[in-house]
N, C-alpha and C positions, 0 to 999 in steps of 0.2 A: 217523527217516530221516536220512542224508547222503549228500552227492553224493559219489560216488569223485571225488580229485583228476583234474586231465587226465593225471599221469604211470600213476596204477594204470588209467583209461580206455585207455591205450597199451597198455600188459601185455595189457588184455581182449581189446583191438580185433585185433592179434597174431595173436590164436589161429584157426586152422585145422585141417583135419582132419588133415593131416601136421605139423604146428607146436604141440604143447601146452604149454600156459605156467603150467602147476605145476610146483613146487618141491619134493622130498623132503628129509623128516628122520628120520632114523633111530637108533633109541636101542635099545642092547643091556641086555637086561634081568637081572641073575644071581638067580636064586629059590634063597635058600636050605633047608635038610629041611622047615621050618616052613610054607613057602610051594608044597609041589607042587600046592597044588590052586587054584591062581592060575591061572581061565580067562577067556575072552572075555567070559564075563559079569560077572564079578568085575573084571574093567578096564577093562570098559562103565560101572556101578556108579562106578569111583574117578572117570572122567571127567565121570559126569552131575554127581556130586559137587563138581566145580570148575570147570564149566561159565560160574559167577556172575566168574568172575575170567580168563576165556578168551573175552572180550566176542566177537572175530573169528568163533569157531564158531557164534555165533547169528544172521550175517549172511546174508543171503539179497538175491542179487542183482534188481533189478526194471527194464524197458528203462522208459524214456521214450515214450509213443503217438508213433511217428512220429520217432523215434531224433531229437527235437526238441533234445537235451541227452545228454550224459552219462548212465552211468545213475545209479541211487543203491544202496545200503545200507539193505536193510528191518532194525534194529535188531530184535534180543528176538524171533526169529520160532521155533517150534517147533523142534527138532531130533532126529531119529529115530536112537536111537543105536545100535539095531540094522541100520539100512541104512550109515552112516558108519562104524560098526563092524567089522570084519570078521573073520573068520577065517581061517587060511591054515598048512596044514601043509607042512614040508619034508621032501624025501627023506634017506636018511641018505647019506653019516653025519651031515649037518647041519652043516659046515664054511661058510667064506666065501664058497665060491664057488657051492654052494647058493643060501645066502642073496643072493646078487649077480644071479644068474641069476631068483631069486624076482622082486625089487627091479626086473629089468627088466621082466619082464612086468606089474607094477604100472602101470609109467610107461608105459604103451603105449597105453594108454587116455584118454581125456580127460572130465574132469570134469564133473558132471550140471549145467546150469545154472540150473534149476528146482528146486535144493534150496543147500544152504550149499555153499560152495567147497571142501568138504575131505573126504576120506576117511580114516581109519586102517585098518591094518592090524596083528592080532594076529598074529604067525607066529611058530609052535610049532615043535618039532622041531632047535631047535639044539644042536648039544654042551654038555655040560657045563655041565647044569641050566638054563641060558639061555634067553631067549625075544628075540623083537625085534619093536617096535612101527615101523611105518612111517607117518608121517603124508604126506599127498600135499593139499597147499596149493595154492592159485592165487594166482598172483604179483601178480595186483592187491589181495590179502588184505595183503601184508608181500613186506617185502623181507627181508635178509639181518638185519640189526639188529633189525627187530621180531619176525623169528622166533627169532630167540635169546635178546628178551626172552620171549616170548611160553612158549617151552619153558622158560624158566628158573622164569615162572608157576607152568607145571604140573605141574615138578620141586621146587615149594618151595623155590628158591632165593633168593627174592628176599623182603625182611620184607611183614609184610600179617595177614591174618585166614586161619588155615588151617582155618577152621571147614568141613563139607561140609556142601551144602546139597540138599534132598531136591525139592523144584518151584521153580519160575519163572514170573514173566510175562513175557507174552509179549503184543506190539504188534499191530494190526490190520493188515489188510493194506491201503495207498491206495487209492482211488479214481482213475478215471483223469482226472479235474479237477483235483486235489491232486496229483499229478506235473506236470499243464502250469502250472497257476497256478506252483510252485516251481521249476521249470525257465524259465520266462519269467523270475521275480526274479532268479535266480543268474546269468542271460544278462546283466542291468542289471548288475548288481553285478560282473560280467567284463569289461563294455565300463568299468566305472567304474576297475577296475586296471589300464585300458591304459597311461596315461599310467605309474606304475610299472612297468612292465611295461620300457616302449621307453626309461624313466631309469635301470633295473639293467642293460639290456642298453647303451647310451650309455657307462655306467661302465667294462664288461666291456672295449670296443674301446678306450677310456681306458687303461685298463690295457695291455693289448697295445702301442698304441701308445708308451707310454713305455718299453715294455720294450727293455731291451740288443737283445732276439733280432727285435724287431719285429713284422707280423702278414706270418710267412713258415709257408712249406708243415710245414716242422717240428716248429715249433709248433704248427700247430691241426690238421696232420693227418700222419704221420712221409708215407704213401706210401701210392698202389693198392695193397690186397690182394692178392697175384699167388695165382694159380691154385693149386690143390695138391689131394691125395687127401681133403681135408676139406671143401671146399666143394663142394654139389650139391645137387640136387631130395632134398629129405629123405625117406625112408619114414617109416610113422605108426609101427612097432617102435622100440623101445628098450632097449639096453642098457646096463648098470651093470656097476660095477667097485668094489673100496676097496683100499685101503693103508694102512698104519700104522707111522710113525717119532717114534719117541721126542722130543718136544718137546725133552728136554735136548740133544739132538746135534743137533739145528736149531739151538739156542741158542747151542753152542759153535762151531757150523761158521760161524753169520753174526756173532759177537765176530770169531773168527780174521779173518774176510777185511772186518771193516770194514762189515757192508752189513745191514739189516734183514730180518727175516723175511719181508715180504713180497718182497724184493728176490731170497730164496732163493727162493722158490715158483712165480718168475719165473727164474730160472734154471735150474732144476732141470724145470721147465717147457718150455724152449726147448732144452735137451739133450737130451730125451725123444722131441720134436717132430724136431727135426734126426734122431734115429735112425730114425724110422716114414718121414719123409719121405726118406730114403736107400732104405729098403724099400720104400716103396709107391710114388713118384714116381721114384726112383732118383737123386735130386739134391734140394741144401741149400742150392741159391746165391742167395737172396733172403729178405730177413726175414719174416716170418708179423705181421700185425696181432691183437692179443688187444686187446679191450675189456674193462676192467677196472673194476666197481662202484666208486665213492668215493662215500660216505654223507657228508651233508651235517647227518646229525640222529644223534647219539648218545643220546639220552635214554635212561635204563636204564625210564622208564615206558609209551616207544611199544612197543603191539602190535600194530599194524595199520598200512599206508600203505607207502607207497615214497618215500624220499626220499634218492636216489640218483643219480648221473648217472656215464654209461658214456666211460672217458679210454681214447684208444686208444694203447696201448703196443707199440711197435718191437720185436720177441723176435728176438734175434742166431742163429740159427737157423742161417747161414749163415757159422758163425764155429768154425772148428775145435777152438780151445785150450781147453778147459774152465773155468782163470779169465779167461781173455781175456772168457767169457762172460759169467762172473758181473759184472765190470765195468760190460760192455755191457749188460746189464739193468738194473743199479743206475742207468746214465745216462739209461738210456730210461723207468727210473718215475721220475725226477727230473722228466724233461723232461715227461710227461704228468701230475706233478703242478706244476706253474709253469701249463702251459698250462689245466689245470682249474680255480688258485687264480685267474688273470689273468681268465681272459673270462669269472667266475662260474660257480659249483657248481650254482645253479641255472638256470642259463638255459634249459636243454631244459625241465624242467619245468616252470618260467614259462608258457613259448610254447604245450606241449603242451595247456594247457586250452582254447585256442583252435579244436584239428582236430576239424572237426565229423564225427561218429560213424560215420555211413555211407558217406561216400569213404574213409575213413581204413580199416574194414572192407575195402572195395573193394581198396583198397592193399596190405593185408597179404595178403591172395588171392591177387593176380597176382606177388607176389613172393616167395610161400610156392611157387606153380606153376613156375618161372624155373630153369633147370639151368644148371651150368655157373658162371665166376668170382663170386663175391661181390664186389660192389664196395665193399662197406662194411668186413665183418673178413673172420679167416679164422676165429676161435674166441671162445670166454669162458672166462674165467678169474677166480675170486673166491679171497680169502681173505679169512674170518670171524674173529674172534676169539669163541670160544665161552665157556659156562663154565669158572669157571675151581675150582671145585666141586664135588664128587660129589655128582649129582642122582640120589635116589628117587622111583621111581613104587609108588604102594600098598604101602609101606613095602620095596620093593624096589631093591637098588642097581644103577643104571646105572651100566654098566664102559663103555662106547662110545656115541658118537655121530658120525654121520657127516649130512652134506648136500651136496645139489647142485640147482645152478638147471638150468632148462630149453634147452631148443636153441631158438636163431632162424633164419630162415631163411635155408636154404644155408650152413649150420652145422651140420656134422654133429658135432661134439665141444664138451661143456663140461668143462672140471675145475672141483673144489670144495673147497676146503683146509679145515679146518675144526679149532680147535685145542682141547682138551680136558681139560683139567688137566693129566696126565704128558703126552697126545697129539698129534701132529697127525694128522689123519686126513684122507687124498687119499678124493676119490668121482670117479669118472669116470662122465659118462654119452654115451653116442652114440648115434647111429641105426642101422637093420639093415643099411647097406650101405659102412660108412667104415672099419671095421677089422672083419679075420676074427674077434677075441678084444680087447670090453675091456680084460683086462687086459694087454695089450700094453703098453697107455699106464702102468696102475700100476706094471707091471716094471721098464719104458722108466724112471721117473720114480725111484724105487728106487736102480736102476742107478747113477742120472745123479747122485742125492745121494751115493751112494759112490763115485762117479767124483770129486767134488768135493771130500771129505773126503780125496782120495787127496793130488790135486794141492794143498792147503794143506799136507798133512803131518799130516793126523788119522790115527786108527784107522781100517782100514775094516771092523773090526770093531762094528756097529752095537749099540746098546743094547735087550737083548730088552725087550719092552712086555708085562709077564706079563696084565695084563688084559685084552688086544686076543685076538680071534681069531687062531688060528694064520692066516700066507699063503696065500693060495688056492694 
């Protein structure tokens, strides 16, 4: 048994019946002549197999009598690999946008909380011998780094014991004594980190205050969220979107203009945004707030946890010239990374272990029910760094990978950048009523990178990705 941190307690607490806070990864599968007979049982089989080294899948959440605590992690609990299993056929011809439209109605759903936090999905029927597995995680499992370790795991990328293993033990389940007895000790042991607690935070406004910029609005928060076609009372549907551009023309395009990958993702990002909001609001004259992951623990051996905290960055939205943008981006991650290094990476999650379980439920309720301005963003926005290796599953080559986090509330759009050997790979996900067509935004975002290679003086002839599915 372990207590979820208070930051993966957040993720849980979050959830609502229109607010689901699983996570998608998606990995394209290519079956070569040897392998057509690679079915859901035979991918059931390679999983039970590595099960021993995918510790997260055998987690089983457990509440505290009287939500007196946090909950925990029942460790080693059985796992039914025909119910997490799944199977899932597509219509033909079996293209992207199939598969995208599948992907949505996945996410539509919210996870069983009386079994392990995750679902896969096998789905058949794609072009050109291909198959796609979807796994569908709960965000207080991992964040964006441990699931990257954690696929890297199951793709054998990473050194270890690739032995498969045929059974497992498996742990009792507590007693509901042995939750309160360890829920009262971990209380003591919470009141006993205050004092660290309010001397890392002490440090944080130390910081701040020595800083050039001060502790002004700027820096710890750019501006209100203003209103737009993206923030509202979310519906429980969900749809998905992907795109695909060549990592090398990322590469070249953020050399040329001086600015990092992430700083494109963010550009390319607020250009996409600025055309939907011409369309759908009819005006671009105020910046949009994205809150953007910054991971605090890179370890390549975490596969489980969140340790994370979300810097809200300023997206020039409302800035006509295309590198005027790219500028204005590169300034506003600058500035939401100063403001994250200064008052501490982890401060929210700090504090977080402190919100006790059933107001903070409470909270996420009335604010999941609330239509109309977000006060907090207007989006999310992540970019991963993935493998950087072609992973195999049961000796089959994975050509693609794509992922996307979940919507919060009165956030109808996430993007998900996600980079993969030759690739980057966009997922866009939204809810049923924020745009007519996902892929608006991957078009929109497309568009916007070859708007940008225009105005440097690239090709706007982009680099085909022979491994990627064709464009929806």
């Amino acid at each position: 048994m372990k207590r979820l941190s208070g930051w993966d307690a957040v993720l849980l607490y979050s959830e609502t019946p229109n607010v689901h806070m699983h996570t998608l990864k998606v990995a394209i599968i290519e079956l070569d002549g040897d392998r057509q007979g690679f079915d859901v049982n035979a991918f059931r089989q390679v999983i039970h197999g590595r099960l021993y080294k995918l510790d997260p899948f055998r987690y089983q959440l457990v509440d505290i009598p009287g939500k007196f605590h946090h909950p925990m992690w029942r460790e080693n609990c059985k796992v039914d690999l025909t119910y997490h299993i799944r199977p899932w056929s597509l219509p033909a011809p079996g293209g992207r946008r199939e598969l995208d439209e599948a992907i949505g109605q996945i996410a539509s759903t919210p996870l069983d909380r009386s079994r392990p936090l995750w679902e896969m999905y096998f789905i058949e029927g794609l072009a050109n011998n291909r198959i796609a597995v979807v796994g569908k995680i709960h965000h207080a499992l991992a964040d964006g780094i441990a699931s990257a370790n954690l696929m890297a795991r199951g793709m054998d990328l990473v050194a270890g014991p690739n032995s498969e293993r045929a059974s497992y033990e498996t742990d009792p389940a507590p007693t509901g004594g042995q939750l309160v007895r360890s829920a009262f000790r971990d209380h003591l042991r919470q009141l006993g980190r205050i004092p660290a607690t309010i001397g890392y935070t002490a440090a944080g406004v130390r910081r701040v205050r020595r800083s050039t910029r001060k502790l002004s609005a700027d820096l710890t928060r750019p501006f209100t969220p203003p209103p737009s076609f993206i923030n509202h009372m979310l519906t429980p549907e969900r749809r998905f979107a992907t795109a695909t551009l060549a990592l090398a023309d990322v590469k070249e395009t953020s050399k040329q203009l001086g600015a990092t990958i992430n700083d494109m993702v963010l550009a390319v990002s607020a250009g996409a945004l600025r055309t939907l909001l011409l369309r759908y609001d009819g005006k671009a004259d105020h910046p949009l707030l994205a809150s953007v992951p910054m991971s605090f623990d890179f370890s390549p051996d975490r596969i489980s946890g969140n340790r994370f905290s979300g810097v809200l960055v300023a997206l020039p939205v409302d800035v006509d010239d295309v590198l005027v943008r790219v500028d204005k981006a590169r300034e506003a991650a600058n500035l939401a990374k100063e403001a994250h290094h200064l008052v501490g990476p982890e401060l929210v999650s700090r504090w977080s272990a402190y919100l006790p379980p059933a107001p903070a439920e409470s909270l996420f309720r009335w604010l999941s029910n609330r239509d109309g301005q977000n006060k907090v963003l207007n989006l999310n926005i992540s970019n991963v760094p993935g493998p950087r290796e072609r992973g195999r599953v049961g000796g089959a080559l994975v050509t693609e990978i794509y992922s996307v986090g979940p919507l919060t509330a009165g956030s109808g759009l996430n993007i998900t950048v996600w980079s993969y050997v030759d690739q980057l790979n966009i997922s866009v996900l939204t809810d049923g009523a924020t745009v007519d067509d996902p892929h608006e935004v991957t078009s929109a975002m497309v568009d916007e990178f070859i708007a940008i290679r225009r105005a440097a003086g690239l090709s706007e002839t982009l680099t085909p990705v022979e491994t990627a599915m064709a464009p929806a």
